[in-house]
C-alpha positions as CSV (number, residue, x, y, z in Angstrom):
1,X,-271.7,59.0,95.3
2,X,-268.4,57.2,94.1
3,X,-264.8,58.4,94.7
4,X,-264.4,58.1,91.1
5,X,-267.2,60.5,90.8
6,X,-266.1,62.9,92.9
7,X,-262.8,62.7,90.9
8,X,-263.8,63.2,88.1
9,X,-265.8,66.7,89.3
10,X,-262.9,67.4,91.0
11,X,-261.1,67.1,87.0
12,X,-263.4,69.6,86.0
13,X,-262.8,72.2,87.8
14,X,-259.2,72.1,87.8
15,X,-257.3,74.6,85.9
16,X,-254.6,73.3,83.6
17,X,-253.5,69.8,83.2
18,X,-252.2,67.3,85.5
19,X,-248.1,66.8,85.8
20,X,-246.9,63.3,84.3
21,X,-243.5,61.5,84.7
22,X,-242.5,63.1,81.3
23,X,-243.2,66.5,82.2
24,X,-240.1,66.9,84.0
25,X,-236.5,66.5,82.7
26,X,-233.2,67.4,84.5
27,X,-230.3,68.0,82.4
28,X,-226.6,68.8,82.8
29,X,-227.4,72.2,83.5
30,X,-230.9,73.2,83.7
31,X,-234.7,71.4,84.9
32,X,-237.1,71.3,82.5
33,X,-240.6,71.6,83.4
34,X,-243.2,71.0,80.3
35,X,-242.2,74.4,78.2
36,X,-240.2,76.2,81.0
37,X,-236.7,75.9,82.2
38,X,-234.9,76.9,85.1
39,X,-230.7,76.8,85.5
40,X,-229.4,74.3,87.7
41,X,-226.3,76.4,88.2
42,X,-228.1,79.4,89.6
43,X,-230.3,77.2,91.9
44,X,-229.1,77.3,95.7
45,X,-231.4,74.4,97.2
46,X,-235.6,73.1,96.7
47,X,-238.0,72.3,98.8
48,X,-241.4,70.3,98.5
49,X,-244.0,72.2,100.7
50,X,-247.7,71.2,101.6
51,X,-249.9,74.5,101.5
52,X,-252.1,75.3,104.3
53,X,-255.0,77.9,104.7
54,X,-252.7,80.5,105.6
55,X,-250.4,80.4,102.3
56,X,-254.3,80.0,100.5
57,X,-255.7,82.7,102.2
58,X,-252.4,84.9,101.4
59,X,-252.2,84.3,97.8
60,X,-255.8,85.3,97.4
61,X,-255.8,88.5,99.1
62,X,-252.7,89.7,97.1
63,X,-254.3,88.4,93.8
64,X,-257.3,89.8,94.9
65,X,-255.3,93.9,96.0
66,X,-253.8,93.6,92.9
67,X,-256.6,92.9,90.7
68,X,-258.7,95.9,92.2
69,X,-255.5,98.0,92.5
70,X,-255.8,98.0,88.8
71,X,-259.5,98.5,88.7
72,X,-259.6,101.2,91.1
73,X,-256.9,103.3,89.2
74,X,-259.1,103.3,86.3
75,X,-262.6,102.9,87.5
76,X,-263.2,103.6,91.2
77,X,-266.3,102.6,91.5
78,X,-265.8,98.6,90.4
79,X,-262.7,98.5,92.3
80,X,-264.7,96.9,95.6
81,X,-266.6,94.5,93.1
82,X,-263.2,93.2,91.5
83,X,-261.9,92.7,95.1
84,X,-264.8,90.7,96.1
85,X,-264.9,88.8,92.8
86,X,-261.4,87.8,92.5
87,X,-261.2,86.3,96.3
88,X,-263.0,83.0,95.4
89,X,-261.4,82.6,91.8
90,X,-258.3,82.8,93.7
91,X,-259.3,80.1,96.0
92,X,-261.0,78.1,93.5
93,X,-257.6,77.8,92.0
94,X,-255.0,77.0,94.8
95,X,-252.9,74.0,95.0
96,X,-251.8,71.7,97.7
97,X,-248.6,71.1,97.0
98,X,-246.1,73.4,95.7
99,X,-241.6,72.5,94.8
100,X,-240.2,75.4,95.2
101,X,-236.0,76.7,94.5
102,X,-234.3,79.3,96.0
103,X,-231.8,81.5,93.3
104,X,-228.7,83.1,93.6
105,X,-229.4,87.0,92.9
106,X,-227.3,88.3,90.2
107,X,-227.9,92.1,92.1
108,X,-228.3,93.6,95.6
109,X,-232.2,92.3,95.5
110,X,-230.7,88.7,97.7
111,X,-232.2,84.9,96.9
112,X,-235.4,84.3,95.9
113,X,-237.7,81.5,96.4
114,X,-239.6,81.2,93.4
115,X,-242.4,78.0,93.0
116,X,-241.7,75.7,90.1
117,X,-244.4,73.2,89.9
118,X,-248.0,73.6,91.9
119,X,-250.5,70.5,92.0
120,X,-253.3,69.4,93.9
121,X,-253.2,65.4,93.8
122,X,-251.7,62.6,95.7
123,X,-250.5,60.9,92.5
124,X,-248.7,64.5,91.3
125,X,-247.3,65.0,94.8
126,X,-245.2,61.7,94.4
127,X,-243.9,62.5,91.3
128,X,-243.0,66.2,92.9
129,X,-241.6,63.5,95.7
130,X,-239.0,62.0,93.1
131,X,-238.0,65.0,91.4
132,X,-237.4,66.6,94.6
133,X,-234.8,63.7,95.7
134,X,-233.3,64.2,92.0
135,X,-232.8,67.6,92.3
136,X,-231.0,67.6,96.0
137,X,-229.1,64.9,94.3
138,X,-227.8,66.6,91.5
139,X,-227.6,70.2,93.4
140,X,-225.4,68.7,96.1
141,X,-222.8,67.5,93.4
């Protein structure tokens, strides 16, 4: 088969849209990412991060505990079948690369790292690549 083919089955059964160049925006005082935006001022620094098995493996275990957590409270007896269920959605849907900023706590709960933008393609990952370098520009000013 092609590489174009496996592409484009590979755009099938991705969830969401891919990132473009004007899907980011950085303004005086806040990034904005498609409909979402996130205060420059309360940022502390970012970090572009390649996701292995382990952070794959995590995520879908906690999606997956939570899930059934829910199920189990109000019917016992599916609560197994949600676990089991929710383990390969959660896979199916994982990302390679993730830019991720860590922000100031406003209370005694300390700085969190919370992940901004999650894609899966070479061509995304470069973009992620320049906003990155804009955003440790403009954070270190």
């Amino acid at each position: 088969m092609s590489d174009n083919h496996h592409k484009n089955r590979f755009q099938a059964i991705r969830f969401g849209r891919s990132y473009t160049a004007e899907d980011f925006q950085i303004t005086a005082s806040e990034l904005l990412v498609r409909k979402e935006a996130y205060p420059l001022n309360k940022m502390k620094q970012v970090a572009l991060k390649q996701l292995g098995y382990k952070d794959h493996a995590i995520r879908a275990v906690c999606i997956a505990l939570v899930l059934s957590a829910a199920t189990w409270a109000f019917v016992p007896a599916l609560g197994i079948f949600v676990f089991v269920g929710c383990l390969p959605l959660a896979l199916l849907t994982a990302k390679k690369y993730e830019l991720r900023a860590e922000f100031r706590s406003s209370d005694e709960a300390g700085d969190q790292w919370v992940p901004l933008v999650r894609c899966s393609t070479q061509a995304e990952f470069e973009q992620l690549k320049t906003l990155h370098a804009a955003l440790e520009t403009k954070l270190s000013n």
